[in-house]
C-alpha positions as CSV (number, residue, x, y, z in Angstrom):
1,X,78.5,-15.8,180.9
2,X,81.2,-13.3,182.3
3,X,82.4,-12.2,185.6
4,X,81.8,-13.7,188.8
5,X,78.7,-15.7,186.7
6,X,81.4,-17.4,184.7
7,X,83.5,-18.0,187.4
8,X,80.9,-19.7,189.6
9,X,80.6,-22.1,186.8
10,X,83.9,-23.2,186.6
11,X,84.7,-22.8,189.9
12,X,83.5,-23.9,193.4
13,X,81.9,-20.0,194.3
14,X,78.6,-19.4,194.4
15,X,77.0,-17.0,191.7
16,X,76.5,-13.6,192.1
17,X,72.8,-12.2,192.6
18,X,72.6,-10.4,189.6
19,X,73.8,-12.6,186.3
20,X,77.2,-11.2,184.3
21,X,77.5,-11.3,180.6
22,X,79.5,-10.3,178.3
23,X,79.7,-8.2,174.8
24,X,82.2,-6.4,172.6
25,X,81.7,-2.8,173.2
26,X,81.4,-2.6,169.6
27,X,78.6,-4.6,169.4
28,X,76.6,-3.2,172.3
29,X,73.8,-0.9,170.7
30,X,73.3,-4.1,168.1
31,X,73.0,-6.1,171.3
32,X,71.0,-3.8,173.2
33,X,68.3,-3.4,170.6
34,X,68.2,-6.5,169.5
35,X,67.3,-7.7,173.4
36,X,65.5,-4.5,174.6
37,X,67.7,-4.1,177.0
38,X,67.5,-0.8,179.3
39,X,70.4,0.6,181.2
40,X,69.2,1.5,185.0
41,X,70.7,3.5,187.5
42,X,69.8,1.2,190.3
43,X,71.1,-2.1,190.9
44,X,68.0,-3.1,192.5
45,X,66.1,-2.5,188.8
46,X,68.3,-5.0,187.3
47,X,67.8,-7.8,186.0
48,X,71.4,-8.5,185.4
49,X,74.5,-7.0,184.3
50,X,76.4,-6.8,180.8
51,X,80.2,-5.7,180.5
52,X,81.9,-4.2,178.1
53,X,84.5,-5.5,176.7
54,X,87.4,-4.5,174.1
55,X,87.7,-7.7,172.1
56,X,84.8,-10.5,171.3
57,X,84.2,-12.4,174.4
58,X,83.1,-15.4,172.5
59,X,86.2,-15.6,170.5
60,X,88.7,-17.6,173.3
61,X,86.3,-19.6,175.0
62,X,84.8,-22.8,173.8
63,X,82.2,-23.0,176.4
64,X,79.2,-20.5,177.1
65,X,81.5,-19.1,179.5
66,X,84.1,-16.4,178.3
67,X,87.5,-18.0,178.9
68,X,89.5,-18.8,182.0
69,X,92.4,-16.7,181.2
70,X,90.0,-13.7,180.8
71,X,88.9,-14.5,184.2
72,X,92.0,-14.5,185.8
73,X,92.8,-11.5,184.4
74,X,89.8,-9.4,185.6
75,X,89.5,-10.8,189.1
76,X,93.4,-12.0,190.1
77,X,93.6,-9.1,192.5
78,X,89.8,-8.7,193.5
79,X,89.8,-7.4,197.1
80,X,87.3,-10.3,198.1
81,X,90.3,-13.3,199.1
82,X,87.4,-16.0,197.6
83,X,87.3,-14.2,194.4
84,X,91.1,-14.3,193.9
85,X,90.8,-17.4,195.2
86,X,88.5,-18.4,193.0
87,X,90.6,-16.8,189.7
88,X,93.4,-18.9,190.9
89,X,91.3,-21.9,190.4
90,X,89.9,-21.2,186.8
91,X,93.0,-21.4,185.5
92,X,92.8,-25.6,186.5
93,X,91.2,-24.7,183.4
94,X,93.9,-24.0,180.9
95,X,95.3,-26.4,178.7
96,X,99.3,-25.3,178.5
């Protein structure tokens, strides 16, 4: 799980309509094919939604979430104050 999906797990927000995951761009067409996944140009047509990513999401997290540092990162200064909020919170999260 990635984006607000992820962070509805670990935190107390509710999860978005559409379920995030997450792949390393590189690994997309493997992922794509081996899923039969179609890219759509509505939202409403979705059944969820994957991003992208530049490094292996599954490489920092332990969990089936991608890790809370990753999280804080994307969504820190997310316009939507319970989404920052939120960020904030999944870094309870973080062994220092």
């Amino acid at each position: 799980m990635a984006g607000e999906t992820a962070l509805s797990h670990i935190t107390s927000i509710s999860p978005p309509r559409l379920p995030v995951f997450a792949v390393h761009s590189a690994e997309w067409r493997l992922v794509a094919a081996a899923n039969d996944l179609t890219i759509v140009d509505d939202a409403e047509q979705a059944d969820s939604v994957i991003e992208l990513w530049h490094y292996r999401p599954d490489v920092l997290s332990d969990d089936i979430t991608v890790d809370p540092l990753s999280l804080y990162a994307q969504f820190w200064d997310d316009p939507d104050e319970r989404i920052a909020m939120a960020a904030e919170e999944a870094l309870e999260h973080v062994s220092w």
